[in-house]
MITI-79149 format. One record per residue (C-alpha): residue number from 1; residue in three letters; chain; x, z, y. Coordinates in Angstrom, 1 decimal. Layout:
// MITI-79149
i, aa, ch, east, up, north
NUM, Ala, A, X, Z, Y
...
// end
This chain:
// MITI-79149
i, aa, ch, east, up, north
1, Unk, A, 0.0, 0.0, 0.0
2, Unk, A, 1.2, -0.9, 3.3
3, Unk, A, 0.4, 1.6, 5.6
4, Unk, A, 1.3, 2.1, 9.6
5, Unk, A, 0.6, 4.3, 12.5
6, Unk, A, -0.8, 4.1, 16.0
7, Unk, A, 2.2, 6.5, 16.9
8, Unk, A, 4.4, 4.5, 14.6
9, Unk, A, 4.2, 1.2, 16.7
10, Unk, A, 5.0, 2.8, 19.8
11, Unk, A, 8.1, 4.9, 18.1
12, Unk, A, 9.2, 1.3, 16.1
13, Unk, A, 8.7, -0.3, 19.7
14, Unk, A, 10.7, 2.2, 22.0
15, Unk, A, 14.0, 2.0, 19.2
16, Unk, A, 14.0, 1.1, 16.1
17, Unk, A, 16.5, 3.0, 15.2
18, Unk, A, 14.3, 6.6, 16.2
19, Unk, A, 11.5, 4.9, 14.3
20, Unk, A, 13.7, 4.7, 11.1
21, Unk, A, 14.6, 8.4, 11.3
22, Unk, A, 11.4, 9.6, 11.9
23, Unk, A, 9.0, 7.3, 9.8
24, Unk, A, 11.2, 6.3, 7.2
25, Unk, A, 13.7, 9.0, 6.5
26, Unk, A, 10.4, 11.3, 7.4
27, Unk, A, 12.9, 13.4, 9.4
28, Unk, A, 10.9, 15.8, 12.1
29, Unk, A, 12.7, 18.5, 14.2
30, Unk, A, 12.2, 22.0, 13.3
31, Unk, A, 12.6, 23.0, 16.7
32, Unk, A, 10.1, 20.9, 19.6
33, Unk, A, 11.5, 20.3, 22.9
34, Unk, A, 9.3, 21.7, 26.1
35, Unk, A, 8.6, 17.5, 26.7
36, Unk, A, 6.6, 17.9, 23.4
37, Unk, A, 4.9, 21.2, 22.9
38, Unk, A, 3.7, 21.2, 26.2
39, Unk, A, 2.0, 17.9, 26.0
40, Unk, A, 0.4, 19.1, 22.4
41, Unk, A, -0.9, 22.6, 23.9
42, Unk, A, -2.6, 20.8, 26.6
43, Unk, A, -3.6, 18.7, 24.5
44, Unk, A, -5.2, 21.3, 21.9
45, Unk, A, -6.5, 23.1, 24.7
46, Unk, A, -8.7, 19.9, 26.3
47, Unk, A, -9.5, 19.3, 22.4
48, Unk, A, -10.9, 22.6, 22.2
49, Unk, A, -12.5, 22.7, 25.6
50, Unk, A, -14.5, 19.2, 25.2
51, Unk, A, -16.6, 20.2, 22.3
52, Unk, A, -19.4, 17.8, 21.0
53, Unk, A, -22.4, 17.3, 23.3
54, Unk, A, -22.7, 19.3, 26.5
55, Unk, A, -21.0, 22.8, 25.4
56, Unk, A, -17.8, 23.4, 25.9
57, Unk, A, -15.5, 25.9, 24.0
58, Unk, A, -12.9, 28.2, 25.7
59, Unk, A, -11.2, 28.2, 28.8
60, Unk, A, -8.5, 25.6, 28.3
61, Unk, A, -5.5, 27.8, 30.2
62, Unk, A, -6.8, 30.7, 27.6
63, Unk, A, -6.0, 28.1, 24.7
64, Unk, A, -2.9, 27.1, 26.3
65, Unk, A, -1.5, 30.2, 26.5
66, Unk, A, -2.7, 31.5, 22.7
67, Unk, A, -0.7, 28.0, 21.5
68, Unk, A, 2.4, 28.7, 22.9
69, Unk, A, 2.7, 32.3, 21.8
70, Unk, A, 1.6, 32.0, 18.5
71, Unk, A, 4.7, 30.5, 17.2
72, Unk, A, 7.3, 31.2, 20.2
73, Unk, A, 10.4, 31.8, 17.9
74, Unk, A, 10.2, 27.7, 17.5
75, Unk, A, 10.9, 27.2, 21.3
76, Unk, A, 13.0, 30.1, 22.5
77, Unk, A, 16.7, 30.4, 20.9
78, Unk, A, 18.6, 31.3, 24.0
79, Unk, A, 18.4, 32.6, 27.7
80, Unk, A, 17.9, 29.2, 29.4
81, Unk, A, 15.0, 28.5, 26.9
82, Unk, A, 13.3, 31.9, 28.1
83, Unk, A, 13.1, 30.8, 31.4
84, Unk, A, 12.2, 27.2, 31.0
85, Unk, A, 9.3, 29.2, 28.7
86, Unk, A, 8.0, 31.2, 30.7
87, Unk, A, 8.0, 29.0, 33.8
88, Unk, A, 6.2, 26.2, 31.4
89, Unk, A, 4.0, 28.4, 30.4
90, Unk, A, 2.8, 29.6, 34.0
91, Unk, A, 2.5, 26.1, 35.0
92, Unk, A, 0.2, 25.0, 32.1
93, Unk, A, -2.3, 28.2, 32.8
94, Unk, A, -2.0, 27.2, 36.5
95, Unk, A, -2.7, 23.7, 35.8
96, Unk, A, -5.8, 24.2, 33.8
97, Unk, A, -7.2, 26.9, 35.7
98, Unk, A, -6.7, 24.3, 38.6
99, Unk, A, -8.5, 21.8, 36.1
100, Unk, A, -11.5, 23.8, 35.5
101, Unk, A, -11.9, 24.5, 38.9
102, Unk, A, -11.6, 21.0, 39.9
103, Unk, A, -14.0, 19.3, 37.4
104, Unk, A, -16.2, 22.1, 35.9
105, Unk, A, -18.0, 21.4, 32.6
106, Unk, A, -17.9, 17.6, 33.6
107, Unk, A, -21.8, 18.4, 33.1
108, Unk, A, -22.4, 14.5, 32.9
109, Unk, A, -19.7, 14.0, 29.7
110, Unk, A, -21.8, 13.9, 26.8
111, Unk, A, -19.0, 14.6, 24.0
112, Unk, A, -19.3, 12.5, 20.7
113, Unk, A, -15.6, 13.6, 19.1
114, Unk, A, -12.3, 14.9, 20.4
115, Unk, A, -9.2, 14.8, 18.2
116, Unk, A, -10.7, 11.9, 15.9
117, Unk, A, -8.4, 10.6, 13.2
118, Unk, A, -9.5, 7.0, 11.8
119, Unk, A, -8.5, 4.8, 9.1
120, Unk, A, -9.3, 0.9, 8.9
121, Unk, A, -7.9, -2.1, 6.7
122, Unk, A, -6.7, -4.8, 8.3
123, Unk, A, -5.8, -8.2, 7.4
124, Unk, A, -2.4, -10.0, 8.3
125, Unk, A, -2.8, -12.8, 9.9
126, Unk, A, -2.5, -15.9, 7.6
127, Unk, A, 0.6, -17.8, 9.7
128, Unk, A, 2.9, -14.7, 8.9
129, Unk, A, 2.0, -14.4, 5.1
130, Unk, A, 2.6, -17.9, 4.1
131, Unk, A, -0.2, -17.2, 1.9
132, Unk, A, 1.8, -15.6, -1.2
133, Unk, A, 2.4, -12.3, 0.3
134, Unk, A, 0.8, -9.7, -1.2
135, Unk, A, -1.0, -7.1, -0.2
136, Unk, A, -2.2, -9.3, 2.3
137, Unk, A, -3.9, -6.6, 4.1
138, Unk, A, -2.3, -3.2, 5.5
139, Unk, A, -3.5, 0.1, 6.6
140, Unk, A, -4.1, 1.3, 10.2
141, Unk, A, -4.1, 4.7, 11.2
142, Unk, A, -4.3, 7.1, 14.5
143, Unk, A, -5.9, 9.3, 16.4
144, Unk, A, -8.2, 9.2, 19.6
145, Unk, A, -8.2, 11.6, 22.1
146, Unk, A, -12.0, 11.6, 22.5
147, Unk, A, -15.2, 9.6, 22.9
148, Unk, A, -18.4, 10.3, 25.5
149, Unk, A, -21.5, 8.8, 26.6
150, Unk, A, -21.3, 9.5, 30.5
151, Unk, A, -24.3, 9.9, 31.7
152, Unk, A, -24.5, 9.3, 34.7
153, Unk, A, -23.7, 5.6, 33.7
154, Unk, A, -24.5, 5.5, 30.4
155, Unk, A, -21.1, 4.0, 29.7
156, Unk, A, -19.5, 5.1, 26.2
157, Unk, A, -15.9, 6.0, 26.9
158, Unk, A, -12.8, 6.4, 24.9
159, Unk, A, -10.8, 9.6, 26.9
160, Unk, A, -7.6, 9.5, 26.6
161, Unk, A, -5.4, 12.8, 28.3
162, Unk, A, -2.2, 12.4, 30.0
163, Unk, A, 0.5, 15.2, 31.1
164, Unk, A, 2.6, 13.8, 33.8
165, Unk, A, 5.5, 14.9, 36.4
166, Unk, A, 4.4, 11.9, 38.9
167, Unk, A, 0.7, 10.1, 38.3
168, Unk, A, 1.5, 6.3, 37.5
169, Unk, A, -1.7, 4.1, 36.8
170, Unk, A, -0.2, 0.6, 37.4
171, Unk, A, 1.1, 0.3, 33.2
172, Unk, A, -1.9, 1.1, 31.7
173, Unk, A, -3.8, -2.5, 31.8
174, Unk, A, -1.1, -3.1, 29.5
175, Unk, A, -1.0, 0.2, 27.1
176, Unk, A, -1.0, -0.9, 23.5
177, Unk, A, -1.5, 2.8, 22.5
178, Unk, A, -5.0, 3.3, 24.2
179, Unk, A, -5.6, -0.5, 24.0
180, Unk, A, -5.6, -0.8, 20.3
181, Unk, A, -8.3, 2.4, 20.3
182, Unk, A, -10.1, 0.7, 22.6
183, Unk, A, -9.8, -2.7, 20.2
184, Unk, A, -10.9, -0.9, 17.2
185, Unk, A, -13.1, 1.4, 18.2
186, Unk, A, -16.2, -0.2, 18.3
187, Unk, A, -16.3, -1.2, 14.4
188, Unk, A, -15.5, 2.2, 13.5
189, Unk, A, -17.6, 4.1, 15.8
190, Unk, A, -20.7, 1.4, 14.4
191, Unk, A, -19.6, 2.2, 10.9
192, Unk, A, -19.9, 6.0, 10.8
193, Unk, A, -22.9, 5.5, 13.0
194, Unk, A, -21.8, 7.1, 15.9
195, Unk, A, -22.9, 4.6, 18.0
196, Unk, A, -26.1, 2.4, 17.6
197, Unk, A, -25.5, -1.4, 16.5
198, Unk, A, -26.1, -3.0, 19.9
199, Unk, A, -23.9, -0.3, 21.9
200, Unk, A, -20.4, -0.7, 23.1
201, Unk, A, -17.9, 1.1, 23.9
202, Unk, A, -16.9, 0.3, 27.6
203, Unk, A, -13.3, 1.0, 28.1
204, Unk, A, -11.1, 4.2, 28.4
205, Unk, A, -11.6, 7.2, 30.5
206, Unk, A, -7.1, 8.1, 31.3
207, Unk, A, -7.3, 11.4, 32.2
208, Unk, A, -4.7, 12.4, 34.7
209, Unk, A, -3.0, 16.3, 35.0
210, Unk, A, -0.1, 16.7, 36.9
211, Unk, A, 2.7, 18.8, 36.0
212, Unk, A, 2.4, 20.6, 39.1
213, Unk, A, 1.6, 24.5, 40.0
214, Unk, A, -1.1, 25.1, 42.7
215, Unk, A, -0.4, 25.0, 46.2
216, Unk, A, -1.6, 28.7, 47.2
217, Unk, A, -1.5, 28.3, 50.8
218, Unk, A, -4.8, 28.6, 53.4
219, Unk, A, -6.2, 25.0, 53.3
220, Unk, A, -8.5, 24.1, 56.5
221, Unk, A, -12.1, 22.6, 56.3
222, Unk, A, -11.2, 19.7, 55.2
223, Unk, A, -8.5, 20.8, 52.6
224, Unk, A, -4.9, 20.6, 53.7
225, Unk, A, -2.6, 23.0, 53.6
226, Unk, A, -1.3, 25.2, 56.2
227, Unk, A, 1.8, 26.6, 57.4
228, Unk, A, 1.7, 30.5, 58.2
229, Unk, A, 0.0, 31.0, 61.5
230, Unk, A, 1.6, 31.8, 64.8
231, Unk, A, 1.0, 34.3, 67.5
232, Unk, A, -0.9, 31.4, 69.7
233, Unk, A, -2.7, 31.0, 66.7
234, Unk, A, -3.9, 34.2, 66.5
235, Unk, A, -4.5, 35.0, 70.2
236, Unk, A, -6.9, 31.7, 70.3
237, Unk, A, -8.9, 32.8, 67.0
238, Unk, A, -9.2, 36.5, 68.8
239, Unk, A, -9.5, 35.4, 72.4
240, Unk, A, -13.2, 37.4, 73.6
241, Unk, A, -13.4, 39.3, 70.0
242, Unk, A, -10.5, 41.5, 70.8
243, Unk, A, -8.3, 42.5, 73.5
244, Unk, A, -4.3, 42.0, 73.5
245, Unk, A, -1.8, 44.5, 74.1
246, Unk, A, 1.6, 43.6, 75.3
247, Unk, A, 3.1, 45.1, 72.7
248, Unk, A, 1.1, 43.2, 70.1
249, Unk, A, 3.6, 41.9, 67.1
250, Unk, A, 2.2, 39.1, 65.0
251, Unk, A, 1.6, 42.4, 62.2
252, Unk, A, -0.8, 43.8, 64.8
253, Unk, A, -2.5, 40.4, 65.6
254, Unk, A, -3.5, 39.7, 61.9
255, Unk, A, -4.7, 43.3, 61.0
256, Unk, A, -7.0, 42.9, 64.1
257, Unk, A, -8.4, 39.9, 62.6
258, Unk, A, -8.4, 41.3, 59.1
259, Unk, A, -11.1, 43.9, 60.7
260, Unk, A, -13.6, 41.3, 62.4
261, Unk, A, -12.9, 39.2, 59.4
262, Unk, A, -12.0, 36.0, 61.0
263, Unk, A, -9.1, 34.1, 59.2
264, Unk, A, -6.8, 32.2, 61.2
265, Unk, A, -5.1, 29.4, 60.3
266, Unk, A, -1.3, 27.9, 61.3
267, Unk, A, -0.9, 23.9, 62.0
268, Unk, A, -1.8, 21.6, 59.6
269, Unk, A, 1.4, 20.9, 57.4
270, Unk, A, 3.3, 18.2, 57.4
271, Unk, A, 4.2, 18.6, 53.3
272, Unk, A, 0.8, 18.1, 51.6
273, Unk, A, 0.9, 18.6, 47.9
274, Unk, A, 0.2, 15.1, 45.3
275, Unk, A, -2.7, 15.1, 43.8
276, Unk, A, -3.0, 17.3, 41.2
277, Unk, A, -5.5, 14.8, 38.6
278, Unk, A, -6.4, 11.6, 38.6
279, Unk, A, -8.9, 9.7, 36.7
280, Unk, A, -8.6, 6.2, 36.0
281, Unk, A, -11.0, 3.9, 34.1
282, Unk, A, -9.7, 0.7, 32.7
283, Unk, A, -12.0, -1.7, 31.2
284, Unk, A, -11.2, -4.8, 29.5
285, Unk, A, -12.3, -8.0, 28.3
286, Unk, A, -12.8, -9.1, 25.0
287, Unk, A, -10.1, -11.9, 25.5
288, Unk, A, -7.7, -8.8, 25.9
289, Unk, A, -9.6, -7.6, 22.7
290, Unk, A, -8.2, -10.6, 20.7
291, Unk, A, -5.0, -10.3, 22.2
292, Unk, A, -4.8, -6.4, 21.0
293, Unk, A, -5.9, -7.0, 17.7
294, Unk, A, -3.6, -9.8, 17.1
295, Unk, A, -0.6, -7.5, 18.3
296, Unk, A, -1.2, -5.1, 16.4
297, Unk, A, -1.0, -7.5, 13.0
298, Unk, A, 2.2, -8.8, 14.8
299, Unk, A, 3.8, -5.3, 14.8
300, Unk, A, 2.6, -4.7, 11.4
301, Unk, A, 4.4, -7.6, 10.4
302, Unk, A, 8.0, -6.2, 12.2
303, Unk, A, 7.4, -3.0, 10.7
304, Unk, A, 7.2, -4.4, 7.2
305, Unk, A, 10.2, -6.8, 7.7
306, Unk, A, 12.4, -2.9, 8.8
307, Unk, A, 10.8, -1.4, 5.9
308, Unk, A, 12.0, -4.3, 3.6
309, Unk, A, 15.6, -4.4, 5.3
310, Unk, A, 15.5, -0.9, 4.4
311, Unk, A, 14.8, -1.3, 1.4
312, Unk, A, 17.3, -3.9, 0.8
313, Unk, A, 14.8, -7.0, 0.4
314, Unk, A, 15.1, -8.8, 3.8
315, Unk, A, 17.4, -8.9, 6.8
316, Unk, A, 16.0, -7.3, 9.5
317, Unk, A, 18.3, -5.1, 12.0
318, Unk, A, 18.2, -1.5, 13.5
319, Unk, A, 18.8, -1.9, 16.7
320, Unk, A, 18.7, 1.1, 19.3
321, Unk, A, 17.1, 1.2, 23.2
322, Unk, A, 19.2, 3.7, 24.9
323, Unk, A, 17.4, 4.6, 28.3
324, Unk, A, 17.6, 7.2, 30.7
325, Unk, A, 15.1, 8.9, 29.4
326, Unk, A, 16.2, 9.2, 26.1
327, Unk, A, 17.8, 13.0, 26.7
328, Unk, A, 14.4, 14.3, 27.5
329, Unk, A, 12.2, 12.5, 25.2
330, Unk, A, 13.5, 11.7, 21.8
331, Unk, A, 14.3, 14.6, 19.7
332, Unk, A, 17.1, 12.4, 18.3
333, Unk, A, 19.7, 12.1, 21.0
334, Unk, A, 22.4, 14.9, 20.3
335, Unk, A, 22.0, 13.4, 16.6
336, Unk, A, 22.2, 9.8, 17.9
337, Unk, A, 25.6, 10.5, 19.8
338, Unk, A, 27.7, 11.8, 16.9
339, Unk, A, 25.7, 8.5, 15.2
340, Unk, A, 27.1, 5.8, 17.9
341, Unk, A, 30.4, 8.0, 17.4
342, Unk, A, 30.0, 6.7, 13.7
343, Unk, A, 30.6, 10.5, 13.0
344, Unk, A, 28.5, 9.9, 9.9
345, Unk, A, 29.3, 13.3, 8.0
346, Unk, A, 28.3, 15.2, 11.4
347, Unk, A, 24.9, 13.1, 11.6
348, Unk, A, 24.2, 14.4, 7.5
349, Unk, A, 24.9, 17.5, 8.6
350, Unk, A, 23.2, 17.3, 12.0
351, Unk, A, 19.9, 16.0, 9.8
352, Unk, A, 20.2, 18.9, 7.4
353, Unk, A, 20.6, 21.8, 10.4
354, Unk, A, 18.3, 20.6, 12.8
355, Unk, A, 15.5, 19.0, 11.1
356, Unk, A, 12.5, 18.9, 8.4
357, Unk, A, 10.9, 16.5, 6.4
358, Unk, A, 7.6, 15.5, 6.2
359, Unk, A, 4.9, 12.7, 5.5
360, Unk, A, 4.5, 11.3, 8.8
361, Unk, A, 1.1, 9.5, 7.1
362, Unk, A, -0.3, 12.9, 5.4
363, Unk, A, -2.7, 14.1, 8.0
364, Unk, A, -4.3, 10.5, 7.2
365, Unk, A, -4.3, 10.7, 3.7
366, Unk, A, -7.8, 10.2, 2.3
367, Unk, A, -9.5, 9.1, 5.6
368, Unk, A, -11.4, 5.8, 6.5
369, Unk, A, -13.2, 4.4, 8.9
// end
């Protein structure tokens, strides 16, 4: 059986050489970097929150915070660790407090699923197979976020969560993760009779949340934030409500205004914070529909040519993608130095120290459409 992943494609895609330690060699860290439990515990925590219909389960900064504690030997080893904890862990709690208090219940989301795993066979596409290759169909797996019925529109939406340092929208007309959901969904969501026979799913809800703790300073009427007031400030506020002694100090100024309860307000500053969320709909066409559902046969085919070469049944080479970002998100880079050193004894033993096996396709096994 021929069998690949949603998570796979974009791992294979990114460096092949990363996809080959973790999907083929089944290699997972034992340890997970702040980039990817903080991601999974909001992640958890809006799965939890977002429960089917209109309810919604516990507060999502309360389901943070139980995540990251329940296991916190796996992410703390040494000094800086604790502190990069800690301050992680205030920022998710701020930023779903912040989140709750922003959107509320989102009373108009009608929840179908959160978390949903799926399973659908797919056929290669005829020009790749030559016709003899057998199986001539493959496996397709992965995970949605979410589906709702808004409504307010009546749309039926895919969601799809995002944890981000900066909010970045202009990629995602062209994200093959969401976009194969979005491909696939329909059928499956028609075949478990979630949705009715003549309803469609519109397009994908990307749900925004900054990595970014809340600006606590006195906002005006219309929201911005403030720097700390003046003495002019408070004279203006308290001019005919309270008369000013010479010897006033600011102290003496804002207690005065403490006791008529008036709140005064510095200027307007010039450093507002980013936005915080951003929600950002992107609908497609079926054209682009096609086009998805033809790449994803077209990776399928790459993957199986790697799995071959692997195998030692076709040429096919492992080629890495070094990036800048590679230090912060791939749990493979002190590993994949001592590799491009060709330091292979100190990779074995890297593998053995630092990392697990697993079935990256277990959490699958058993499921359909």
């Amino acid at each position: 059986m021929f069998e690949i992943r949603t998570s796979e494609r974009k791992a294979f895609k990114r460096c092949a050489q990363r996809w080959e330690w973790s999907y083929i060699e089944g290699l997972d860290a034992a340890r997970s970097g702040i980039h990817l439990w903080f991601g999974t515990a909001v992640h958890e925590a809006l799965a939890k929150w977002y429960l089917p219909g209109f309810a919604r389960g516990p507060h999502p900064a309360e389901t943070f915070e139980a995540f990251v504690k329940e296991d916190r030997k796996m992410r703390v080893t040494n000094e800086d660790e604790e502190k990069e904890y800690v301050s992680s862990v205030a920022l998710g709690i701020s930023m779903l407090n912040n989140y709750v208090n922003t959107y509320g219940k989102d009373d108009s989301w009608n929840v179908i699923s959160t978390e949903e795993p799926f399973t659908i066979w797919l056929p290669k596409p005829a020009d790749m197979t030559g016709g003899k290759t057998k199986p001539r169909w493959f496996r397709y797996d992965g995970t949605w976020d979410g589906t709702y019925r808004d409504e307010m529109t009546g749309m039926i939406l895919l969601m799809e969560h995002k944890t981000a340092a900066g909010l970045n929208v202009s990629h995602l007309p062209l994200d093959d993760q969401c976009g194969s959901y979005w491909t696939l969904a329909d059928r499956i969501l028609k075949r478990r009779g979630t949705i009715k026979p003549n309803e469609h799913l519109e397009g994908v809800m990307y749900n925004f949340l900054r990595k970014q703790m809340l600006d606590t300073r006195p906002k005006d009427h219309l929201g911005r934030a403030t720097n700390n007031p003046q003495k002019a400030h408070y004279l203006e506020a308290l001019e005919g409500k309270y008369v000013p002694h010479k010897a006033d100090k600011i102290e003496d100024l804002q207690r005065a205004a403490d006791e008529l309860g008036i709140t005064v307000l510095g200027e307007v500053s010039k450093t507002q914070p980013a936005p915080y969320f951003e929600r950002w709909p992107a609908y497609r066409s079926s054209a682009e529909r096609e086009t998805q559902y033809r790449r994803i046969q077209e990776d399928a085919w790459h993957i199986e040519q790697a799995r071959l070469a692997y195998q030692g049944e076709a040429y096919y080479p492992i080629t890495k993608n070094p990036t800048k970002d590679c230090s912060w998100d791939c749990e493979f880079f002190r590993m994949c130095q001592l590799h491009e050193q060709g330091d292979m004894e100190s990779v074995e033993d890297f593998k053995k120290t630092m990392f697990v096996h697993r079935d990256p396709y277990a959490d699958h096994a058993g499921k359909s459409a």
